[in-house]
N, C-alpha and C positions, 0 to 999 in steps of 0.2 A: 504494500500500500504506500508505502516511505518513498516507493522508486516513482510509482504512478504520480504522487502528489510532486515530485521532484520536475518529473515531464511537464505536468499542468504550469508548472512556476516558469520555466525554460520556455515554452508554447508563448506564453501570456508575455512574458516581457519582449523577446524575438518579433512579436505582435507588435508591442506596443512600440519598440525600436524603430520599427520598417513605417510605421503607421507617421512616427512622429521626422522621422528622418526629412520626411517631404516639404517640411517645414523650417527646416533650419537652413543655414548656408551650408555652401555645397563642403568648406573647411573643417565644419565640426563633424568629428568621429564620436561615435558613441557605441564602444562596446557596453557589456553587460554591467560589468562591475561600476564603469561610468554613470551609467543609465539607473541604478538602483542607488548610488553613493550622491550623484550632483541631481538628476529629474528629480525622481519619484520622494525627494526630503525637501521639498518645496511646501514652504508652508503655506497656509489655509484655514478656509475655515466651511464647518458641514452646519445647515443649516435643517432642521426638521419641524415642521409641522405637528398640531395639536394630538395628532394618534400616530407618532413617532416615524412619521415617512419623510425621507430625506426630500427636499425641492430645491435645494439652491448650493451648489458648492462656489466658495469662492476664492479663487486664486491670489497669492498674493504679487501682484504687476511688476513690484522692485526684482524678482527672480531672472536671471539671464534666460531662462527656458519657458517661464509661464506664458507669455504671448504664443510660443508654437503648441502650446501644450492646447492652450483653449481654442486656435485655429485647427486642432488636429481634431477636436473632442466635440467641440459646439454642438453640430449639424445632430450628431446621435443623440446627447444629452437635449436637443430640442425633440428631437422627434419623439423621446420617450418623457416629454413634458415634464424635463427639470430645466434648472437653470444652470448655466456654469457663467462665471463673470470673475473678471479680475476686481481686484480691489487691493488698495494701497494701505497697509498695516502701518 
């Protein structure tokens, strides 16, 4: 089960790699370790409604990544009627 949940992690970030790469300049490399160490500890903040359903995430804009982050993510987070937005901590 350790191995399969290992794959899922590997799948999901290679995803999220290729997903986000389209968005950056053509300069920045992001292997994994990159990609889990400088993206994905981007701070934030989760926003939830009165019967604990998440509606609004929001990025914090100061991060060198958060603008391609919410260009990469927007279009799906709209289509499943959340919000994603930057915002300045």
């Amino acid at each position: 089960m350790l191995i399969l949940l290992d794959q899922l992690a590997h799948n999901l970030l290679i995803w999220f790699a290729r997903r986000l790469k389209r968005y950056l300049p053509p300069t920045v490399h992001l292997g994994l370790r990159r990609l889990v160490r400088d993206v994905l500890s981007i701070h934030g903040l989760l926003l939830f409604d009165h019967h604990a359903n998440l509606h609004t995430v929001l990025l914090d804009s100061a991060h060198p990544f958060a603008y391609a982050i919410f260009r990469a993510f927007r279009d799906e987070w709209f289509s499943a009627h959340l919000s994603l937005s930057l915002h300045k901590f």
